[in-house]
N, C-alpha and C positions, 0 to 999 in steps of 0.2 A: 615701607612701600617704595620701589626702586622705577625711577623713570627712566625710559628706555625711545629712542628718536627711532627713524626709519634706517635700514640699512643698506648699503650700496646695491645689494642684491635684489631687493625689495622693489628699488626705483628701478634697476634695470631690465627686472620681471616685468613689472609696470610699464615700462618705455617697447618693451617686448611683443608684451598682450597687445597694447596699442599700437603699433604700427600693424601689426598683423591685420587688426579689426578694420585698421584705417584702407590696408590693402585690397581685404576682403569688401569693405563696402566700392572702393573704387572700380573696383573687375563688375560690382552689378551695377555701379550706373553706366561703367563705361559699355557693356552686353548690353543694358538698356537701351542704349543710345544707338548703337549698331540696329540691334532691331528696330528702331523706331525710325533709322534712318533707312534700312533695307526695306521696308515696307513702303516709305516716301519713296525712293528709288521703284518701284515692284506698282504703286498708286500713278505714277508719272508714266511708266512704259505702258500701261492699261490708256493711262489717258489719250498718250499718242496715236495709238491705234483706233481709238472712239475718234477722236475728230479726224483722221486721215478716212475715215471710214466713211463719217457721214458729210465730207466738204468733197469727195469724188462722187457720193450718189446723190449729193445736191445737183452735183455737175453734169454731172452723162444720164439723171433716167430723162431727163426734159428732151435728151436728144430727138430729135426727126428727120424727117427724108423727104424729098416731092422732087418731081421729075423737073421742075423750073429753077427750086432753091438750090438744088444739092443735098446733101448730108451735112448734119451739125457735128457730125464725128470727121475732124478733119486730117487727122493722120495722128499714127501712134508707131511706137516704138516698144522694146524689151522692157522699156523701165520710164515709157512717158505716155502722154497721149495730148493729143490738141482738139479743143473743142469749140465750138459758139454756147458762149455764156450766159443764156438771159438773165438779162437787170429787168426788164420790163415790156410787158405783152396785154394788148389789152385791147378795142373796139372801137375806131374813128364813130364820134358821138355830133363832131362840128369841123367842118371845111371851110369856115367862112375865110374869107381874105385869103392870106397865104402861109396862113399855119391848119397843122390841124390839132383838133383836140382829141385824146386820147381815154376813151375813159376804163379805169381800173379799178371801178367800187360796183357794187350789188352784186358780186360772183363773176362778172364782165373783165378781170384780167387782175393782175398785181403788179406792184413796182418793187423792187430788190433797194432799188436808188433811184433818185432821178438821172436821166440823161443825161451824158455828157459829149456835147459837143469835140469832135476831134477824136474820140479816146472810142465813141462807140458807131456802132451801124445798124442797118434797119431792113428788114425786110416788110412789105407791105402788099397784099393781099388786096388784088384786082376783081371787080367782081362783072365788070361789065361783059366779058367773054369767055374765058376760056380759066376763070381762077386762077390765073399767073402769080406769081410774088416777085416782087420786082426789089432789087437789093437798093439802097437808097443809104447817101450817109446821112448825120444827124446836122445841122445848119444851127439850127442855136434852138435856146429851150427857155421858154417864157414860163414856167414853173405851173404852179396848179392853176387850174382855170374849171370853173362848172359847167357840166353839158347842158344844155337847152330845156332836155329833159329830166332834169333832175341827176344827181348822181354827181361825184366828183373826177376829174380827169388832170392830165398835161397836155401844156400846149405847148407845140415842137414846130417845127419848119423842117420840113425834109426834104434832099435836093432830087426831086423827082423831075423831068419834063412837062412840058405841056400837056402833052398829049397820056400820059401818063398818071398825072393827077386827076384830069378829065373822066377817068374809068377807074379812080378811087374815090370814093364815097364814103358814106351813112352803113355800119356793118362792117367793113373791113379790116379785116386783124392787122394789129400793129405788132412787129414784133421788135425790142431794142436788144443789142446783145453788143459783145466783142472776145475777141478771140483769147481764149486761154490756154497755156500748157500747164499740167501737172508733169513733174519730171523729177527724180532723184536725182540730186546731186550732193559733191562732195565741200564739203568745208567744217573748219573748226576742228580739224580731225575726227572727223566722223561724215557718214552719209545722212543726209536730211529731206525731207520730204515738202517740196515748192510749189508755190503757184506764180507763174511770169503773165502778165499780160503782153500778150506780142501785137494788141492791138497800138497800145499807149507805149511800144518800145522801153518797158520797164526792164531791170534786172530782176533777177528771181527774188523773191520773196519769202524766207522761212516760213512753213506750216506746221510740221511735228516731226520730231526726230528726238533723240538719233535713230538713226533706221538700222539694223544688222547688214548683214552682206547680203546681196540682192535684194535689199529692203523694200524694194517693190515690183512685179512683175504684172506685167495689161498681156491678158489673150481676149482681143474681140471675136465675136465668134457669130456663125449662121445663129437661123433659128431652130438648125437642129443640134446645135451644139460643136459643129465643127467651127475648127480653128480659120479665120478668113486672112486673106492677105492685102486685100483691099476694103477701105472704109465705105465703098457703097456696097459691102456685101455683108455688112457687118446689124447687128440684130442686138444681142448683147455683149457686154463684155465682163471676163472674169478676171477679179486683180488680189493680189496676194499682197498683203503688205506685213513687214518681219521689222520687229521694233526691238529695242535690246535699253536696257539701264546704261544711266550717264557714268556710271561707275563700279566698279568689282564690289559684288559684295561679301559681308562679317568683317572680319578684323583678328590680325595675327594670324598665328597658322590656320586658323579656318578660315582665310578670305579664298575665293571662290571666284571665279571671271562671271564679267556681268551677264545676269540672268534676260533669255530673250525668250519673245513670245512670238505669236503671229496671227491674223486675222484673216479669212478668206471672205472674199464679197462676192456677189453676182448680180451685175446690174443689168435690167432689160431696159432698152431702149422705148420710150411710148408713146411718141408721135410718128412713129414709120409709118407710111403708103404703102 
């Protein structure tokens, strides 16, 4: 019986097979991972488009019109628009002293936030003559207080006149807001989709991006659908938003430039006169 060891050829058959198999498993997780990341890439450009979607039609269907306030639609551009924001809208419930109280519970109004002094303003809603809404800033904000009759509210100080608070009352809509742009701009190398408060002189603030090239376009328009070029003639508005992945996707010769989508909106306006 002749004992016989392994021979050079054997191990390097062996050393062979295995780097091969070692290869071949690498190429599937490394594909794996490609795909798993392309889909996080492809799950991310979806998302951008859902919330650019529904933080513009948060913003503009509230809009309205009346012959005393103006338009909440206060100027737009190819690739912005400026609005009045409501944080909060709701039913003077208490006058007493020299605040008033605001109430925003049993279906009577809602608050986004409370008030803030400086940052926001006020339209309020005259009922002694002619329905006026008289624009008012916000003076300071006593936080939540209960109506008289039941029901909860805030209590604000508004800087109204004399004569002016005199012929607001009991029923009177409160409205709280401050001015917003939605606007694309550039950074990061890429274009991104913003909200600036240019009541509070903020800088713009990222909301969803990257955006593709013209990653967003505003047509406000009639109510028959033409194109308007001023905001008191303006009814809804139509906005295109093009969103693209933060990176090319696959890997090696099948990487491919980043894949872009796009989203069309229509928003009608639904407090117009």
């Amino acid at each position: 019986m002749s004992r016989r060891g392994i021979s050079l050829v054997e191990i390097l058959l062996a050393l062979i097979l295995s780097a091969g198999l070692s290869v071949l498993i690498l190429n599937l997780v490394a594909g794996a991972a490609a795909r798993l990341r392309d889909r996080s890439e492809r799950m991310g450009m979806a998302q951008t488009l859902r919330v650019a979607g529904e933080v513009l039609r948060a913003g503009l269907e509230d809009i309205g019109s009346d012959s005393t306030a103006g338009t909440d639609l206060i100027g737009f551009g190819p690739d912005r628009v400026r609005y009045r924001a409501t944080r909060l809208a709701g039913v003077v419930c208490d006058t007493a002293g020299s605040r008033f109280v605001v109430r925003i519970s049993g279906g009577l109004g809602a608050a986004r936030r409370l008030p803030q002094p400086g940052r926001d303003s006020a339209l309020v809603l005259e009922l002694a003559v002619s329905h006026r809404w008289y624009p008012a800033g916000v003076s300071s904000v006593s936080g939540a207080a209960p109506c008289p009759y039941g029901g909860s509210g805030i209590a604000l100080d508004l800087s109204l006149d004399s004569v002016q608070r005199s012929s607001v009352g009991l029923g009177s809509v409160v409205r709280i807001f401050e001015t917003i742009e939605a606007r694309r701009y550039a950074g990061g190398g890429g274009d991104w989709l913003g909200l600036q408060s240019i009541s509070a002189a903020e800088v713009v603030q990222p909301l969803a991006g990257p955006l593709a090239a013209n990653g967003l376009t505003v047509g406000p328009e009639s109510a028959a659908g033409m194109p308007v070029a001023s905001p008191l003639g303006a009814e809804s508005v139509r906005l295109q938003m093009r969103a693209r992945t933060s990176r090319e996707l696959g890997v090696g010769i099948a990487r491919t430039a980043p894949a872009r989508d796009s989203l069309p909106a229509y928003v009608f306006f639904r407090n117009l006169r």
